[in-house]
N, C-alpha and C positions, 0 to 999 in steps of 0.2 A: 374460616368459614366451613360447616357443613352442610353434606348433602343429602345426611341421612334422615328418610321418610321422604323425600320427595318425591311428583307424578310424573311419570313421562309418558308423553302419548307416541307409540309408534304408527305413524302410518305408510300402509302397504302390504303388497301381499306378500312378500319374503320374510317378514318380522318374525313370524308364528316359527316358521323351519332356520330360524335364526337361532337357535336354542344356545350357544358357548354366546353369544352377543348377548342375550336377554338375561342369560345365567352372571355375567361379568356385572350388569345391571341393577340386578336383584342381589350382589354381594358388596356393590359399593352404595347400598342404600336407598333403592327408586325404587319404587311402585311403579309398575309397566300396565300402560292397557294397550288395548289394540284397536285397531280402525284399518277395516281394508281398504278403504276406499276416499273420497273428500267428504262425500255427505256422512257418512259414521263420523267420521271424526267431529265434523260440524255438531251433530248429534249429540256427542259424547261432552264437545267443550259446551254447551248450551247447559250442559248440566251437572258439569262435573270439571274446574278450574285444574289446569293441571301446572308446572311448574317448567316442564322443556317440552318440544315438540319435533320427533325427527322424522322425516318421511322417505323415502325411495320413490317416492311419485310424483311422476311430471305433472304439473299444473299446469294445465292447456292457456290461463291467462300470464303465468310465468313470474306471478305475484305471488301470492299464496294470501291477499287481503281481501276482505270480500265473501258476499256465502256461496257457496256452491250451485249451480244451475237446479233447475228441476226439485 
């Protein structure tokens, strides 16, 4: 199996200053976007299908199913 050209959505605000994590990312083949927030990312999958999803952010329902408030 590979994983080369795949999307990964990172969400949070540390991803961006993540730079040797995003760099390891982008050399074993992923497309990285960024989402600081739930609603970005909601945003972003609405339009744009991606293949992994990792976050650093607590999800106040503790699911991560579901759209985002507001």
């Amino acid at each position: 199996m590979t994983l080369s050209g795949r999307d990964v959505l990172l969400v949070g605000q540390n991803f961006h200053s993540a730079q040797a994590f995003t760099h390891r990312l982008h050399r074993w083949g992923f497309r990285c976007h960024f989402a600081s927030n739930v609603r970005a990312a909601y945003d972003l999958l609405t339009s744009h299908p991606v293949d992994l999803v990792l976050s650093n952010t607590h999800l106040s329902d503790g699911t991560g199913v579901g759209r985002p408030a507001g």
